[in-house]
mmCIF file of the C-alpha atoms, coordinates in Angstrom:
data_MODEL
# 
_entry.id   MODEL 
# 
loop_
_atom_site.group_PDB 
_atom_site.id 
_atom_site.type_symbol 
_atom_site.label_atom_id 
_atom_site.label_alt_id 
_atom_site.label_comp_id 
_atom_site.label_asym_id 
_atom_site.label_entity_id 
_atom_site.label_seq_id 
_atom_site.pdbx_PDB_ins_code 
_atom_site.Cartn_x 
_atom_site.Cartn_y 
_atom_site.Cartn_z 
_atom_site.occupancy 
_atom_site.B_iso_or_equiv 
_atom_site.pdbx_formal_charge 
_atom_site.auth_seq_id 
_atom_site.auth_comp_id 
_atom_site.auth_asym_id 
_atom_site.auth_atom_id 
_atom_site.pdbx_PDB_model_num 
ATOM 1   C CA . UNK A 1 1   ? 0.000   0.000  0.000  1.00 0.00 ? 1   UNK A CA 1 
ATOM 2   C CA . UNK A 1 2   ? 1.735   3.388  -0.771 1.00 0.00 ? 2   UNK A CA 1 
ATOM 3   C CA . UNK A 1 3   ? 1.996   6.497  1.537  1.00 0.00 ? 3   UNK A CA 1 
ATOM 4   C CA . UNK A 1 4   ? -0.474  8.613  0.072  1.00 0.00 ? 4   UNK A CA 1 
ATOM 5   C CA . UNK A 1 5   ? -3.038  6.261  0.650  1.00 0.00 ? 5   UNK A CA 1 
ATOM 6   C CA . UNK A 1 6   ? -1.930  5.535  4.527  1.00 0.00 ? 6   UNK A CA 1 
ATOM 7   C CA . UNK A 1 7   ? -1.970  9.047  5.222  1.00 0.00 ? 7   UNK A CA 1 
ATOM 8   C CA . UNK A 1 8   ? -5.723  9.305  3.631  1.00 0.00 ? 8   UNK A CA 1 
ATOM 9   C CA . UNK A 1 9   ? -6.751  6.280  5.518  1.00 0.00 ? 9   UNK A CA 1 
ATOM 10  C CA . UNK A 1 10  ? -4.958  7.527  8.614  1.00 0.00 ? 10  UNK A CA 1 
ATOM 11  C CA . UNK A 1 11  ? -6.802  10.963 8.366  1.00 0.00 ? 11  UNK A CA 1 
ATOM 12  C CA . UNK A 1 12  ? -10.173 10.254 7.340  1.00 0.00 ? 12  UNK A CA 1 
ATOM 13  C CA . UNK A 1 13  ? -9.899  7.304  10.475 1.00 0.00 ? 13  UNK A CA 1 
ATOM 14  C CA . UNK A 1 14  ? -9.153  10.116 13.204 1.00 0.00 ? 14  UNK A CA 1 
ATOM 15  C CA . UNK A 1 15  ? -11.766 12.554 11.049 1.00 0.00 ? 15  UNK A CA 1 
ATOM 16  C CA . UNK A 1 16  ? -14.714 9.765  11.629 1.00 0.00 ? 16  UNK A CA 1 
ATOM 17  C CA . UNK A 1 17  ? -13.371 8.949  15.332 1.00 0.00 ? 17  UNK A CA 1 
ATOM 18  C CA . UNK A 1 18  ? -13.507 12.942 15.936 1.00 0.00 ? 18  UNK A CA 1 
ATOM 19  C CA . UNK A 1 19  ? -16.951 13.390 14.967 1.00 0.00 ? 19  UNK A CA 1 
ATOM 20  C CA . UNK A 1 20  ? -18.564 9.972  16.910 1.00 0.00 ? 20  UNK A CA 1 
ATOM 21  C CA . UNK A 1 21  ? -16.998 11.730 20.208 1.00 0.00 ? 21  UNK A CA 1 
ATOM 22  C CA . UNK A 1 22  ? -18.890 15.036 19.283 1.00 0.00 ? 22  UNK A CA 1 
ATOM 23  C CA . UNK A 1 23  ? -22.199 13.503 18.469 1.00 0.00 ? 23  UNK A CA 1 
ATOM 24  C CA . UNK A 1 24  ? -21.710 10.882 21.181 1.00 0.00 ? 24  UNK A CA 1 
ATOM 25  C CA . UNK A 1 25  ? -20.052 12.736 24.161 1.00 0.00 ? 25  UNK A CA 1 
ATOM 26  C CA . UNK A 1 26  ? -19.810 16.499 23.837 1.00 0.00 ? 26  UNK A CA 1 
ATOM 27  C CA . UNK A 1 27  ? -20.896 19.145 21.875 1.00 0.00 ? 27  UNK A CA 1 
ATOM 28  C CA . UNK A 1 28  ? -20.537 22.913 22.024 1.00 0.00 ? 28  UNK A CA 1 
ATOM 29  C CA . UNK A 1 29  ? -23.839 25.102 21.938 1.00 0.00 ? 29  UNK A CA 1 
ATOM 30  C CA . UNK A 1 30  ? -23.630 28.940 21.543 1.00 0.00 ? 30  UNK A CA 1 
ATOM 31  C CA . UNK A 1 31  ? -25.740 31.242 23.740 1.00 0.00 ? 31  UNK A CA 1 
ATOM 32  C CA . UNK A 1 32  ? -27.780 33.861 21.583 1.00 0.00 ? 32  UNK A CA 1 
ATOM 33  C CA . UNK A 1 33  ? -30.385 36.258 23.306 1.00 0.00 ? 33  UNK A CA 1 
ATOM 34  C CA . UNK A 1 34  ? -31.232 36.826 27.459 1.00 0.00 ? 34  UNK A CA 1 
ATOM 35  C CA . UNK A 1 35  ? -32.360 33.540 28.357 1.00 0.00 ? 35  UNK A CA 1 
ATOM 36  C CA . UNK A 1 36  ? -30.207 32.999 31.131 1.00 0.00 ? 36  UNK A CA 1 
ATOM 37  C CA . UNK A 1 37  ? -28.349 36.176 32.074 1.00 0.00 ? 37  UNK A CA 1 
ATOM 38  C CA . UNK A 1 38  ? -26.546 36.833 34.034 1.00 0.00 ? 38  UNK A CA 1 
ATOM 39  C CA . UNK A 1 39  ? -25.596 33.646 34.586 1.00 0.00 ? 39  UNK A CA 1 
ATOM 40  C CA . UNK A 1 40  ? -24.348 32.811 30.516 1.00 0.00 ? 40  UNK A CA 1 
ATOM 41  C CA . UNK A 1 41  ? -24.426 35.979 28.116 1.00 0.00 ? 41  UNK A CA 1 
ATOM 42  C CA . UNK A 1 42  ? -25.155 36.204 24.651 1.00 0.00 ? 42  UNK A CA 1 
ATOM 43  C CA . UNK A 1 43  ? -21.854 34.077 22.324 1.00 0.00 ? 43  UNK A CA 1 
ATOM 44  C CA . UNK A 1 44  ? -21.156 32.452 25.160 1.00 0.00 ? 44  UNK A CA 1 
ATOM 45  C CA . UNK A 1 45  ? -19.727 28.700 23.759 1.00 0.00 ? 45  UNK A CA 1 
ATOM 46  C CA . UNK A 1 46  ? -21.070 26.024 26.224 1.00 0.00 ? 46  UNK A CA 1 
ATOM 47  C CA . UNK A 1 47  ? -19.678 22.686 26.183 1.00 0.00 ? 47  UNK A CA 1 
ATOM 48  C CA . UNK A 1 48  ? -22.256 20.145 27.228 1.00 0.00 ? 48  UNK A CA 1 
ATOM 49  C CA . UNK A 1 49  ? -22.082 16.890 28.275 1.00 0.00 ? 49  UNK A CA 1 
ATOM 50  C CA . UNK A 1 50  ? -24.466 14.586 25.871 1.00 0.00 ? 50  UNK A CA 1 
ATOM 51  C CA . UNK A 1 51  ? -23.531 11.531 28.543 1.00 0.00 ? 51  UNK A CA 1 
ATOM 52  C CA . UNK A 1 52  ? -24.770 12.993 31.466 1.00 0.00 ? 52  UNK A CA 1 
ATOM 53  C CA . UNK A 1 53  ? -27.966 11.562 31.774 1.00 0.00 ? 53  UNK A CA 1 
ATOM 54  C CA . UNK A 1 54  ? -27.078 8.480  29.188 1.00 0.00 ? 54  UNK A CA 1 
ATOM 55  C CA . UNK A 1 55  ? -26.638 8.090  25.749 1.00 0.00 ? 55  UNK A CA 1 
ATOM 56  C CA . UNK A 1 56  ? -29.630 9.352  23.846 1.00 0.00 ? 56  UNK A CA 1 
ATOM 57  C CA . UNK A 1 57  ? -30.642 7.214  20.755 1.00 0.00 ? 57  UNK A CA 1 
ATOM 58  C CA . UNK A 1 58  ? -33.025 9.105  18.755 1.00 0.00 ? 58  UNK A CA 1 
ATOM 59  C CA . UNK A 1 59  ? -33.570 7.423  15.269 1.00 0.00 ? 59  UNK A CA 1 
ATOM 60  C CA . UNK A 1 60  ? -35.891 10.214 13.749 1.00 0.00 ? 60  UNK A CA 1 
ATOM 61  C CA . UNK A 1 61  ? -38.511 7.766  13.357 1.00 0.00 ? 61  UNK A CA 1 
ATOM 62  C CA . UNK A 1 62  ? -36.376 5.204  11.848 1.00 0.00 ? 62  UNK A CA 1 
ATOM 63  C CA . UNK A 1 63  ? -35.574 3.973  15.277 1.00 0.00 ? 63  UNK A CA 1 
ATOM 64  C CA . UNK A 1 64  ? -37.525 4.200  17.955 1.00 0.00 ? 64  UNK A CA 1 
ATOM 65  C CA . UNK A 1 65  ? -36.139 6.611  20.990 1.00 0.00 ? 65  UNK A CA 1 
ATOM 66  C CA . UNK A 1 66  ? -34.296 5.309  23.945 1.00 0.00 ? 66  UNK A CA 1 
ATOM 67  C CA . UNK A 1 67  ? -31.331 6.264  26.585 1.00 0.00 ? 67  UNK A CA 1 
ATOM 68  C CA . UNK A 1 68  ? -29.020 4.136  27.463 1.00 0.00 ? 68  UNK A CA 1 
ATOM 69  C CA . UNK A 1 69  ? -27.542 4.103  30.803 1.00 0.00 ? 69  UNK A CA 1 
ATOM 70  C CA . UNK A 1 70  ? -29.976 6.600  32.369 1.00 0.00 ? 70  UNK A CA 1 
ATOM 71  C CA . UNK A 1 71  ? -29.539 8.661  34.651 1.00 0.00 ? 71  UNK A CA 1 
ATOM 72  C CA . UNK A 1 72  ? -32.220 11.587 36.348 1.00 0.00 ? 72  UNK A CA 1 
ATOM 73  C CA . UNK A 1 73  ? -31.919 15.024 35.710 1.00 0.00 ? 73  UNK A CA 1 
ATOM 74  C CA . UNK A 1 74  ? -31.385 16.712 38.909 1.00 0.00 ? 74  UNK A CA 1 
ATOM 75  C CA . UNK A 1 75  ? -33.344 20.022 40.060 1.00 0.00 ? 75  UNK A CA 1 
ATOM 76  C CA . UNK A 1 76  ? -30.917 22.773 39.384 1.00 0.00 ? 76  UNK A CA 1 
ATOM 77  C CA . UNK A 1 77  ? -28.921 21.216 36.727 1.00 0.00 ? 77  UNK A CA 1 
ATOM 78  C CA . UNK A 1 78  ? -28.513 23.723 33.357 1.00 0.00 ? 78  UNK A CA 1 
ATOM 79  C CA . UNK A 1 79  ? -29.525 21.484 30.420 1.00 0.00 ? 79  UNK A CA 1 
ATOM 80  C CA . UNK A 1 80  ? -29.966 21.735 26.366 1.00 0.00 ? 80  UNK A CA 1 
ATOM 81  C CA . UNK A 1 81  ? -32.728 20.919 24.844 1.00 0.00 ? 81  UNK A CA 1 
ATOM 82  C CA . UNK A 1 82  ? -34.996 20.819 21.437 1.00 0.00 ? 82  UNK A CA 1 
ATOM 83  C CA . UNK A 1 83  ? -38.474 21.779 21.470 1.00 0.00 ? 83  UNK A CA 1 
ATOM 84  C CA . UNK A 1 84  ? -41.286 19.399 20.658 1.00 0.00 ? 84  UNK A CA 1 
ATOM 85  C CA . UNK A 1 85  ? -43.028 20.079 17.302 1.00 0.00 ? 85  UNK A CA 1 
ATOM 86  C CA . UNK A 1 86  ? -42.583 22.678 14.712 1.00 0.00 ? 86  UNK A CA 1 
ATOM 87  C CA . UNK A 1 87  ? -43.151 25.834 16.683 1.00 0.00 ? 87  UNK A CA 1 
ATOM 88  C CA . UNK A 1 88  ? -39.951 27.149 17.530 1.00 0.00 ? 88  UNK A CA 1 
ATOM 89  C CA . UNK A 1 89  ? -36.779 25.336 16.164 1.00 0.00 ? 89  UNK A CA 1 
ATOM 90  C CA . UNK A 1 90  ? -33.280 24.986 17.604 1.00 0.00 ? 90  UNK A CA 1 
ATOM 91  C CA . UNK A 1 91  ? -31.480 24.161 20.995 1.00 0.00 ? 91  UNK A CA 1 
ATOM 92  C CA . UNK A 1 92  ? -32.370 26.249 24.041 1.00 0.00 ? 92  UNK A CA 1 
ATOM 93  C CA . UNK A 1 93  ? -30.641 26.198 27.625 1.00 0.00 ? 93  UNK A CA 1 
ATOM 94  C CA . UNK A 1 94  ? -32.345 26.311 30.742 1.00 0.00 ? 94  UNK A CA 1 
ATOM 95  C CA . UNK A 1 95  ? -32.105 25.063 34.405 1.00 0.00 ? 95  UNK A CA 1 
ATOM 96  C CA . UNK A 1 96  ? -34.382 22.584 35.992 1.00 0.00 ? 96  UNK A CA 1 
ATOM 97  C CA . UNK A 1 97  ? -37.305 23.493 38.588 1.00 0.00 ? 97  UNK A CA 1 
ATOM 98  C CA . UNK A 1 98  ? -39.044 20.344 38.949 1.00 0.00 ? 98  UNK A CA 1 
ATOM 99  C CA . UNK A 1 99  ? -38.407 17.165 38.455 1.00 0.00 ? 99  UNK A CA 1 
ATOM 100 C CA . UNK A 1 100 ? -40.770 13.556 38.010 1.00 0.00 ? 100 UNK A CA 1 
ATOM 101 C CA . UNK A 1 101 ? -42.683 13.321 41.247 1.00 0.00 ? 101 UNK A CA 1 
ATOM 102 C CA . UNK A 1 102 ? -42.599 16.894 42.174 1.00 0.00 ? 102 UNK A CA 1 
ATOM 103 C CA . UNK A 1 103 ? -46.205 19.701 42.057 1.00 0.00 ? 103 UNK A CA 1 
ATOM 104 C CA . UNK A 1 104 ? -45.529 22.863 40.785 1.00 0.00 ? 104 UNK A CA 1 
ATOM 105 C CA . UNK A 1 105 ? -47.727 26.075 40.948 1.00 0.00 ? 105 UNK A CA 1 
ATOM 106 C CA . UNK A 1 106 ? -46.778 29.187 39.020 1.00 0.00 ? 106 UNK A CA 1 
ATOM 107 C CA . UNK A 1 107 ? -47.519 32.192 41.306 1.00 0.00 ? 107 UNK A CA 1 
ATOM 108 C CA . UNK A 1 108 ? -47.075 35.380 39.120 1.00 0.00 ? 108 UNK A CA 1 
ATOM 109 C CA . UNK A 1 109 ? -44.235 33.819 36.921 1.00 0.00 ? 109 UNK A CA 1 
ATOM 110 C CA . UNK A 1 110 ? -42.461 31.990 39.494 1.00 0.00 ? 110 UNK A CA 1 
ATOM 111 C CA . UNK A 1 111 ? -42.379 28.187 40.220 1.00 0.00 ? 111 UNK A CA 1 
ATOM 112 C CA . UNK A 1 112 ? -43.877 27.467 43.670 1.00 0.00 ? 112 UNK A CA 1 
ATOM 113 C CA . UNK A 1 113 ? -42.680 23.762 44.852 1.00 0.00 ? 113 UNK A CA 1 
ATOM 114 C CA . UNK A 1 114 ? -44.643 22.014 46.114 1.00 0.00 ? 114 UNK A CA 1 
ATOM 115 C CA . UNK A 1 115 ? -48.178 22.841 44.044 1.00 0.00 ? 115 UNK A CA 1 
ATOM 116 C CA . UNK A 1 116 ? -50.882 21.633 42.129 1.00 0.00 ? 116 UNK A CA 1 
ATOM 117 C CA . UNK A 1 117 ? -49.241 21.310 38.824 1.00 0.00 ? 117 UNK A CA 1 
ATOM 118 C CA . UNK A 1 118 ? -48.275 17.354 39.056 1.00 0.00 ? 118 UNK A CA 1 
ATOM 119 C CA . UNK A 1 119 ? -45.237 16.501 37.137 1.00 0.00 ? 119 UNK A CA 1 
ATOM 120 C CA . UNK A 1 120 ? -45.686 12.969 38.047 1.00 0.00 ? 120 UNK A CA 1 
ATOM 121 C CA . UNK A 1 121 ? -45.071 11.660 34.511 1.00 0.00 ? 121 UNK A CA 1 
ATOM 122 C CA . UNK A 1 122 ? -41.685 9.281  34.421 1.00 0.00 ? 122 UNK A CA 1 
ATOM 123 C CA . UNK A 1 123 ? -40.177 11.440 32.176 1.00 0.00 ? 123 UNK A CA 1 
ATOM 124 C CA . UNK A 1 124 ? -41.292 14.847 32.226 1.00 0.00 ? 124 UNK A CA 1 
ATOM 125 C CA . UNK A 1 125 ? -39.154 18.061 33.801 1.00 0.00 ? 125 UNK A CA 1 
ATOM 126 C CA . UNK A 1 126 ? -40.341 21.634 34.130 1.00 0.00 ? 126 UNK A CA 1 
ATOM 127 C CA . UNK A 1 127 ? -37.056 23.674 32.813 1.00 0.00 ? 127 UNK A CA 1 
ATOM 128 C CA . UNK A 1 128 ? -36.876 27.715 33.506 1.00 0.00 ? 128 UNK A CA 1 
ATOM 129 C CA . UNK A 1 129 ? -34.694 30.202 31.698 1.00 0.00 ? 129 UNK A CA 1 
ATOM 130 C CA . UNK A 1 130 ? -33.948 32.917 33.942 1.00 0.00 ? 130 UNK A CA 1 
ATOM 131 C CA . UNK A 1 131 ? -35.129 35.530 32.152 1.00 0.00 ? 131 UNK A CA 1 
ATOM 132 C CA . UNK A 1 132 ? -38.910 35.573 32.427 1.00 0.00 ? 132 UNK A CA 1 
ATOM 133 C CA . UNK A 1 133 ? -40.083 36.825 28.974 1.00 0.00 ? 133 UNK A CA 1 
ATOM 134 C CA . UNK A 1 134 ? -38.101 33.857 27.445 1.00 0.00 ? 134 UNK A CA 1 
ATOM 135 C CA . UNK A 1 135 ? -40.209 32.121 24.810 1.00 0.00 ? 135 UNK A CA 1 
ATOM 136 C CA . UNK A 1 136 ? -38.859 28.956 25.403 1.00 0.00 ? 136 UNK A CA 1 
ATOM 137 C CA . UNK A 1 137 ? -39.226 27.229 28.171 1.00 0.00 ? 137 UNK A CA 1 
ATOM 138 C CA . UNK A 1 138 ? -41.706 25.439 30.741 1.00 0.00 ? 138 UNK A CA 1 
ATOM 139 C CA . UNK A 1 139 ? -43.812 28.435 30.887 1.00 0.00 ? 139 UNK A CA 1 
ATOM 140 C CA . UNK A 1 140 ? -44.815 29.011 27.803 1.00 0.00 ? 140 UNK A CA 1 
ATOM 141 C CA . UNK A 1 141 ? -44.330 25.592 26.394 1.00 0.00 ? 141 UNK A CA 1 
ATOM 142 C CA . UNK A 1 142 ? -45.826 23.181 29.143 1.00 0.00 ? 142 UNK A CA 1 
ATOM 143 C CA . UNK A 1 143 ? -43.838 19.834 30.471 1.00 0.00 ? 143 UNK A CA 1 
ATOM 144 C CA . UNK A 1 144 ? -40.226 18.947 28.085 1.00 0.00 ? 144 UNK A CA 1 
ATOM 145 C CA . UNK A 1 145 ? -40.055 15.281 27.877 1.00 0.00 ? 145 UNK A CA 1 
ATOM 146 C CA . UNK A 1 146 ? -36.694 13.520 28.330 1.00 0.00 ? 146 UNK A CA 1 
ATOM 147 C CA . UNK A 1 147 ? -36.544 12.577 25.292 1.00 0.00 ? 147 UNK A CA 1 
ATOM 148 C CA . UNK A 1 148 ? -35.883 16.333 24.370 1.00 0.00 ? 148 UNK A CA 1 
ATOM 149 C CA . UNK A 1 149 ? -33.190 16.914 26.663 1.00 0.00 ? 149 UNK A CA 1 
ATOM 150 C CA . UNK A 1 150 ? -29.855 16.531 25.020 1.00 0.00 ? 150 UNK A CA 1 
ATOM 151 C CA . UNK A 1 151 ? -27.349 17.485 27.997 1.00 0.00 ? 151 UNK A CA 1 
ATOM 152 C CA . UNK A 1 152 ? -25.710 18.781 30.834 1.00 0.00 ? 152 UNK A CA 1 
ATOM 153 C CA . UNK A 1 153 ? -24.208 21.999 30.387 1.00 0.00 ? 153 UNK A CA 1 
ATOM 154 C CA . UNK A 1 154 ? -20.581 21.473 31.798 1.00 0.00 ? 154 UNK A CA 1 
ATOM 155 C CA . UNK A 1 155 ? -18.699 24.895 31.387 1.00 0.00 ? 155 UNK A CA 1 
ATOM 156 C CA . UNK A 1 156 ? -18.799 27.615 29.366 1.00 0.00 ? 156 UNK A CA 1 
ATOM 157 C CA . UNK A 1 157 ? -15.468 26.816 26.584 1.00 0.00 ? 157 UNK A CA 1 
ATOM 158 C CA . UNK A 1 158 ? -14.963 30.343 25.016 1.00 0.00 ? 158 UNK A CA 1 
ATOM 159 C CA . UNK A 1 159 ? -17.285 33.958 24.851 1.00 0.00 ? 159 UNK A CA 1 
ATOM 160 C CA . UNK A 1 160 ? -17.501 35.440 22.087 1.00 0.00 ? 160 UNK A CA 1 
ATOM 161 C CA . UNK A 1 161 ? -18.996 39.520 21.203 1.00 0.00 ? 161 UNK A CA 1 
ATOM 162 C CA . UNK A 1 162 ? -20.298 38.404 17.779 1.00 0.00 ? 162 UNK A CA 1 
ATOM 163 C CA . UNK A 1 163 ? -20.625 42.207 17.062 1.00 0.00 ? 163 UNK A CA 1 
ATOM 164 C CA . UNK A 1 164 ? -16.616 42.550 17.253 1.00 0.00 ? 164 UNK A CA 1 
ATOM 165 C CA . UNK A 1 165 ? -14.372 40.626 14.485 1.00 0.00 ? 165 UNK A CA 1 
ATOM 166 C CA . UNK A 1 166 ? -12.921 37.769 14.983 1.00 0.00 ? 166 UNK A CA 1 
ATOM 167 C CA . UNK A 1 167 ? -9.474  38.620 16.770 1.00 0.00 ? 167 UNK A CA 1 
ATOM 168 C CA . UNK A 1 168 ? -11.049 41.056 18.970 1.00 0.00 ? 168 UNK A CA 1 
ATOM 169 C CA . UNK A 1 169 ? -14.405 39.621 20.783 1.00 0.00 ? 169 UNK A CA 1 
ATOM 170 C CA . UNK A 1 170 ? -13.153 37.234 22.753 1.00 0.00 ? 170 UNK A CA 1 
ATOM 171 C CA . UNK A 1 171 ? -14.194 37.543 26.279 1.00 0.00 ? 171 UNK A CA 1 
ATOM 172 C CA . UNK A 1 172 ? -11.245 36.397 28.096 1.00 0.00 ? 172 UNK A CA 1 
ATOM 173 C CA . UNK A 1 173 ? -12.492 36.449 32.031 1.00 0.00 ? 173 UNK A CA 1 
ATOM 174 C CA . UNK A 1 174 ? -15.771 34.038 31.130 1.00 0.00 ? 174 UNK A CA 1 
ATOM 175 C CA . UNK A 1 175 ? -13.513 31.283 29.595 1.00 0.00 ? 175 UNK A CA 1 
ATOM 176 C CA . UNK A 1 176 ? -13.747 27.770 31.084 1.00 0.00 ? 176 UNK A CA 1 
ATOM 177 C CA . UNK A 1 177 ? -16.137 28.875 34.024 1.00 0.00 ? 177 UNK A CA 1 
# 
């Protein structure tokens, strides 16, 4: 076999094995409006953890869904997720107020624990941005099923000003926090 073709085989090997570990493992989400301020800003780069709460197996209706080595979502945690349905598309961060088991009342915008909202359902979570006008979350869009939850969010990787060029955005102080 000659060298060119090692090299090619070599590459495109490490190229495949690279993008399993993304899909599989971690992935990196950018933060774009005032969901969650103060706490991420908008071009934050989140790196999120898609083992946290086991590996999710979505087929797109080709397979059916499952996780694999499950774990809970704890109250608290900061997760991505998808939205049901065609409404709003795209991956949204927000933190967890109530979890399977819990009763929730909303009292002028805010989650009152314990309630008489029952989020009893094995795999339903009531997930709160921060900011309260945010479209997307438990508020305005009801119960988010597991299966919609992709990850932990572990740190925040890099912040970015998308309004500066390239060289000259980066917010050094919120990297790797």
């Amino acid at each position: 076999m000659s060298n060119w073709l090692k090299f090619v085989i070599a590459f495109a090997s490490a190229f495949v094995l690279m993008l399993a570990f993304r899909a599989l493992a971690f992935s990196v989400y950018t933060v774009e409006g005032k969901g969650l301020q103060p706490v991420y800003i908008s071009g934050d780069r989140l790196l999120v953890n898609r083992w946290s709460y086991g590996l999710r197996v979505d087929g797109n209706g080709m397979l059916p869904y499952s996780r694999m080595l499950r774990k809970p979502v704890n109250k608290g945690d900061i997760v991505v997720f998808d939205i049901p349905g065609d409404s709003i598309s795209g991956e949204f961060v927000a933190r967890c107020k109530a979890v399977p088991g819990d009763t929730i009342r909303l009292k002028e915008g805010l989650v009152v624990i314990p309630g008489i909202k029952d989020c009893a359902d094995a795999d339903y979570y009531w997930l709160e941005s921060i900011h309260p006008k945010n479209p997307a979350d438990s508020r305005h869009l009801g119960f988010i099923s597991e299966r919609n939850i992709i990850g932990r969010v572990v740190s925040i990787l890099y912040s970015h000003d998308d309004s500066k060029n390239f060289l000259e955005g980066y917010r050094k102080e919120r990297m790797f926090q």
